[in-house]
Backbone as a printed PyTorch tensor [residue, N CA C, xyz], in Angstrom:
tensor([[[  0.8400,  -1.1730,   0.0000],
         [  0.0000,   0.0000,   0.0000],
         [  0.8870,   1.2390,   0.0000]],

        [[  0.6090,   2.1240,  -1.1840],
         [  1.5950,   3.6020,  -0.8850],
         [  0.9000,   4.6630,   0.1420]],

        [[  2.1300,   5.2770,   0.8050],
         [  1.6450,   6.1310,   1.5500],
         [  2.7860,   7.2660,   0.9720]],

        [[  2.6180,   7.3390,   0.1370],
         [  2.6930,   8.9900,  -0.6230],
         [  1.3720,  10.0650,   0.0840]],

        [[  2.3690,  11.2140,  -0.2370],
         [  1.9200,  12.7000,   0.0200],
         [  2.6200,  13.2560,   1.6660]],

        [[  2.2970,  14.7210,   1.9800],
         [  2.6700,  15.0390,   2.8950],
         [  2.3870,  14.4830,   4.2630]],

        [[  3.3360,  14.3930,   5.5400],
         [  2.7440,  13.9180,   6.4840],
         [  3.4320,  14.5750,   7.7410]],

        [[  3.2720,  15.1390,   8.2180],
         [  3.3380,  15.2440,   9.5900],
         [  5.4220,  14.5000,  10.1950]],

        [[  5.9950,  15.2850,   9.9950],
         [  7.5220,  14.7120,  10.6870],
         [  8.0400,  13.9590,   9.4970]],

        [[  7.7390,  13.9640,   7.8140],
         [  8.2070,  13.0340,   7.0430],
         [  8.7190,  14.2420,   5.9890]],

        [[  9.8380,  13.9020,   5.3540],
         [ 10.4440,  14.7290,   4.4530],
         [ 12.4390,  14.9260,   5.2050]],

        [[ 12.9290,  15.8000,   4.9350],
         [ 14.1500,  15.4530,   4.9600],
         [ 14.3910,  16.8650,   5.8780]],

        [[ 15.0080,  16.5020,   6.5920],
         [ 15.1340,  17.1900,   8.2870],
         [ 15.8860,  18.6500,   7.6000]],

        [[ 15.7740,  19.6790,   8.1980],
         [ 16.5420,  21.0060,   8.0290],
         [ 17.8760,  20.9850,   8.3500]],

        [[ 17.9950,  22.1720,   7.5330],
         [ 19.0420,  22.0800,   7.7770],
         [ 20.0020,  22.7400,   9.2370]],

        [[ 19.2860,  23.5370,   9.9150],
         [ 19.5990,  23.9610,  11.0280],
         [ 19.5940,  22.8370,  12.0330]],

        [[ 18.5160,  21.4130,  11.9040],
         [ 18.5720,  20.0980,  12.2110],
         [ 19.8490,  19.2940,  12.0740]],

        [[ 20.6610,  19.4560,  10.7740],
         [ 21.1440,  19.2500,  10.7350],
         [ 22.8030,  18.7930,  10.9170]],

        [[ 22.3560,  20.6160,  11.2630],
         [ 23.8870,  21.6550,  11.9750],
         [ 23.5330,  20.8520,  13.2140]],

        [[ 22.3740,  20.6530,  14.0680],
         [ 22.2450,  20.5290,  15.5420],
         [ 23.1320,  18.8630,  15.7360]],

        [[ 22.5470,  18.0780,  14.5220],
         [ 22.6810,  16.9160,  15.2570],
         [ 24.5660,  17.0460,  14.8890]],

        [[ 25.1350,  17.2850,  14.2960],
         [ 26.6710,  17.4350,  13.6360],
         [ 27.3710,  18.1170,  14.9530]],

        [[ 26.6370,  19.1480,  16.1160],
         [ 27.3380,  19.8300,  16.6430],
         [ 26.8170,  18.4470,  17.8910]],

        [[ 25.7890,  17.8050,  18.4030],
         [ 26.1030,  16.7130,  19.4980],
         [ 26.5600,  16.2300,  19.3190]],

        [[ 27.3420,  15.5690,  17.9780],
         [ 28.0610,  14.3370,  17.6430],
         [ 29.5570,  14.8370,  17.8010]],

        [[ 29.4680,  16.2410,  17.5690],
         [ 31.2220,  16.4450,  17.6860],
         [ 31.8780,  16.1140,  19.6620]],

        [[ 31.0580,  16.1320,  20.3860],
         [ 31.7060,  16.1100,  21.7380],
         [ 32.0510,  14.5030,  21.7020]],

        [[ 31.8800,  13.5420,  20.6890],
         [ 32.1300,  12.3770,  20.5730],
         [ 33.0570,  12.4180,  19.9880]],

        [[ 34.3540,  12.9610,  19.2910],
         [ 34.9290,  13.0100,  18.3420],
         [ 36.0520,  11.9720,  18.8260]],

        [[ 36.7980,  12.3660,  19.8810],
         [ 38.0110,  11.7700,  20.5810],
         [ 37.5940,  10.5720,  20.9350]],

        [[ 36.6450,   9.8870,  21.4200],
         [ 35.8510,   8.6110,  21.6470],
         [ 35.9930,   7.6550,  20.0510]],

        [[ 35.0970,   8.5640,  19.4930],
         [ 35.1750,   7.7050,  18.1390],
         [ 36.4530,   7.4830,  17.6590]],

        [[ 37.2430,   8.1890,  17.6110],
         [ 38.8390,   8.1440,  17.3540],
         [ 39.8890,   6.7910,  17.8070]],

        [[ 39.3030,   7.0520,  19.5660],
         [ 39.9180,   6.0750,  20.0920],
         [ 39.2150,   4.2720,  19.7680]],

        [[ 37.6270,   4.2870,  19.7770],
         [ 37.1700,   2.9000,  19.0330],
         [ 37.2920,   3.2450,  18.1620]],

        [[ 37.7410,   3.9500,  17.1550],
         [ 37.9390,   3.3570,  15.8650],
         [ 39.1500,   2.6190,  15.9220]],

        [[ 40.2410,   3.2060,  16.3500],
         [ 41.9330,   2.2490,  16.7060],
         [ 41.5050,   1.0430,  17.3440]],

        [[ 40.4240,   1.0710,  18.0840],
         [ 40.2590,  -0.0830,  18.7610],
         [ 39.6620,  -1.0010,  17.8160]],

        [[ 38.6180,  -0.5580,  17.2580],
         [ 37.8670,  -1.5380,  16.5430],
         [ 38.8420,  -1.8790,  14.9570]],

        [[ 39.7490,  -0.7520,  14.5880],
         [ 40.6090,  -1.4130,  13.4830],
         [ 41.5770,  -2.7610,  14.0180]],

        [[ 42.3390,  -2.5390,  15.4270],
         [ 43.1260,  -3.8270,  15.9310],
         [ 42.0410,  -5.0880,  15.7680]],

        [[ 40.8400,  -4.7000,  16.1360],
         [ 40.0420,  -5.9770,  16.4980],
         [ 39.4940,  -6.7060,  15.4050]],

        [[ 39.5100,  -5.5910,  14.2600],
         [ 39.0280,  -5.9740,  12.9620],
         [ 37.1040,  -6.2030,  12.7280]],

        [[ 36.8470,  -5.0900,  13.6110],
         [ 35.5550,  -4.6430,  13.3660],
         [ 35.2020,  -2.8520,  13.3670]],

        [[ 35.1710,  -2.6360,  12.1670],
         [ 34.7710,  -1.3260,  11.9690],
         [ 33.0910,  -0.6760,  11.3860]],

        [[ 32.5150,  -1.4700,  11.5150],
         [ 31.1050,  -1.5570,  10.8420],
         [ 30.3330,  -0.6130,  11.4690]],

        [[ 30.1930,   0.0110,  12.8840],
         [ 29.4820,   0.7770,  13.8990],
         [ 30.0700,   1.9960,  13.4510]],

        [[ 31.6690,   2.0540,  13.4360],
         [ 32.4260,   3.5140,  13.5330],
         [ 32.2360,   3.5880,  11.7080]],

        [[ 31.8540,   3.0740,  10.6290],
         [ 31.4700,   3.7740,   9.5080],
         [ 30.7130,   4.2700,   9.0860]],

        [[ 29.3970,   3.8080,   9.7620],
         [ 27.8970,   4.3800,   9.6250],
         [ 28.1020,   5.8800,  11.0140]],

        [[ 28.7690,   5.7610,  11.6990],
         [ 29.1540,   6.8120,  12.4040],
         [ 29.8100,   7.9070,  11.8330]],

        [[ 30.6540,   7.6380,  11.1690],
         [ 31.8730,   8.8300,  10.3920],
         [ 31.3920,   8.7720,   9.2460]],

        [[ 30.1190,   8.1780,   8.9970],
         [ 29.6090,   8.3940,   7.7470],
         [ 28.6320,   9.5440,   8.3350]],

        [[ 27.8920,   9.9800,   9.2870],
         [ 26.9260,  10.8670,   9.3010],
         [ 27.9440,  11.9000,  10.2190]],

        [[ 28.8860,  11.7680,  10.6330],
         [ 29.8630,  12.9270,  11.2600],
         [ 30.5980,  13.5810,  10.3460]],

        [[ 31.0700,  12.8020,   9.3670],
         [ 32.1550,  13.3170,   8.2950],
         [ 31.1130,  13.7940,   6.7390]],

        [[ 30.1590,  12.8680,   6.7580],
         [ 29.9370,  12.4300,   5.4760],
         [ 30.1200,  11.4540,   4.5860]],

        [[ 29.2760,  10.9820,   3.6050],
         [ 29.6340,   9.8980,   3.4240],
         [ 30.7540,  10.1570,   2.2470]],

        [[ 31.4520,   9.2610,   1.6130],
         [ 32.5000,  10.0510,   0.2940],
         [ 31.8280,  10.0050,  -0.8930]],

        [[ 32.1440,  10.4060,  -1.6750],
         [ 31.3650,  10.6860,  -2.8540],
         [ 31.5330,   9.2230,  -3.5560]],

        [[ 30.3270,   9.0990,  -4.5110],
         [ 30.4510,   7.8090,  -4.9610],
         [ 30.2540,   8.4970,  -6.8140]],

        [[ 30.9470,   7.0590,  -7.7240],
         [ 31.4460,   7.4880,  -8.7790],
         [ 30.5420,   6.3490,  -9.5140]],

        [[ 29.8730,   6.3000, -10.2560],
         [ 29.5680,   5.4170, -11.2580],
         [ 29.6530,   5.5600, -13.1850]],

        [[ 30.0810,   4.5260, -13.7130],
         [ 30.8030,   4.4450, -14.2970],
         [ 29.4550,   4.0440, -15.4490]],

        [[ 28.8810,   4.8630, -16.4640],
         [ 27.6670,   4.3360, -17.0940],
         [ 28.2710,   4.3780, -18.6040]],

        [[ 28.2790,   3.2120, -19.5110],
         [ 28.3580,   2.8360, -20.4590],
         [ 27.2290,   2.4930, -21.3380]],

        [[ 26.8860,   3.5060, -22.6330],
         [ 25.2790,   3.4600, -23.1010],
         [ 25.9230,   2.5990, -24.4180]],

        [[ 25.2400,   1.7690, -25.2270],
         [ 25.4910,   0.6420, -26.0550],
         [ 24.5520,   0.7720, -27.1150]],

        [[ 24.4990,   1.3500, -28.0720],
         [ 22.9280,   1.6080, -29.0210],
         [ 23.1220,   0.1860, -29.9830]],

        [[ 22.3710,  -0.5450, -29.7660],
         [ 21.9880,  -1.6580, -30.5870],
         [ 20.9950,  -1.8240, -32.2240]],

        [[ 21.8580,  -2.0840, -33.1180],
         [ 21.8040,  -1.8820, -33.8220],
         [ 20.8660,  -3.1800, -35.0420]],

        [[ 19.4840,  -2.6960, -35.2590],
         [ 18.3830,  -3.7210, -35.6090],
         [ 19.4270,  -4.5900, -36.4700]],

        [[ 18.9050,  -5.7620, -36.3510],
         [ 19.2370,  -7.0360, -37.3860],
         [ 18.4840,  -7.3440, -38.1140]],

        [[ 17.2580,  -6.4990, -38.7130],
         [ 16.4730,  -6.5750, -39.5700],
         [ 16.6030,  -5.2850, -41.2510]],

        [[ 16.0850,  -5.4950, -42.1000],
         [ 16.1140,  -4.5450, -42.8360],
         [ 14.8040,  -4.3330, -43.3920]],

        [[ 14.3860,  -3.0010, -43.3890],
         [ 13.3350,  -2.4070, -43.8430],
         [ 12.8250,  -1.8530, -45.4350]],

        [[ 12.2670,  -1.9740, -45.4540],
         [ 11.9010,  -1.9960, -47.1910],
         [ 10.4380,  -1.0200, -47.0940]],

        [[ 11.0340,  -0.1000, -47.6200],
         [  9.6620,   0.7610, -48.1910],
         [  8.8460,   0.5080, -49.5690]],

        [[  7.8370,  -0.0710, -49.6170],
         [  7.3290,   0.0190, -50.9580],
         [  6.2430,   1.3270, -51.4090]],

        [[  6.4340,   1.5590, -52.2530],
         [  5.5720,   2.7460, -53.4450],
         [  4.5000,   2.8340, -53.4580]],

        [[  3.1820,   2.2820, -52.8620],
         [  2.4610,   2.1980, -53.5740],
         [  1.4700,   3.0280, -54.8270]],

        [[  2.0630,   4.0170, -54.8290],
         [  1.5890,   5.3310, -55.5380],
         [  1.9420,   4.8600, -56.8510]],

        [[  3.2340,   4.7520, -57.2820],
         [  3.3160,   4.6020, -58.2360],
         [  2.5020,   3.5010, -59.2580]],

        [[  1.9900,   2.5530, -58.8910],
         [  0.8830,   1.6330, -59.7740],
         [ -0.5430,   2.3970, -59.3520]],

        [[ -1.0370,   3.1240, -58.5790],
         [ -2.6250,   3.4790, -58.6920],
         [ -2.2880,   4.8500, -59.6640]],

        [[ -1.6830,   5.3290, -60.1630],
         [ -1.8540,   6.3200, -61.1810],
         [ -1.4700,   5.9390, -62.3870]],

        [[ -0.9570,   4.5290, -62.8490],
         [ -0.9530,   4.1950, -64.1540],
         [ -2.7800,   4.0040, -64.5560]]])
């Protein structure tokens, strides 16, 4: 079932929202720093990327699109018909 249209708390947070949540997350900075060293020795970093993904940003992503125009394997034939109804 779609639930399209406006609603009440749905749409994409402000940006002064935005600034807010970026400025609670910075008193975490030295924390995250230190589990991240921790969690690189341990060989789990999965928590601290979705983390430094909304602290830092995420990095830009690149995709690589290759368009291919395919070319009919058929051939088309126009016929005349004009020319025999006026003989």
């Amino acid at each position: 079932m779609s639930w399209g249209g406006k609603r009440i708390g749905s749409g994409r947070k402000t940006k002064s929202q935005e600034l807010q949540l970026i400025e609670e997350l910075s008193m975490y900075d030295e924390l995250a720093v230190k589990t991240l060293i921790d969690g690189i020795k341990r060989g789990c970093t999965k928590s601290l990327q979705l983390w430094f993904n909304y602290r830092l940003g995420k990095p830009t992503e690149t995709q690589n699109v290759t368009l291919v125009q395919e070319q009919p394997t058929y051939e088309v034939i126009v016929l005349d018909n004009d020319s025999e109804s006026t003989n």
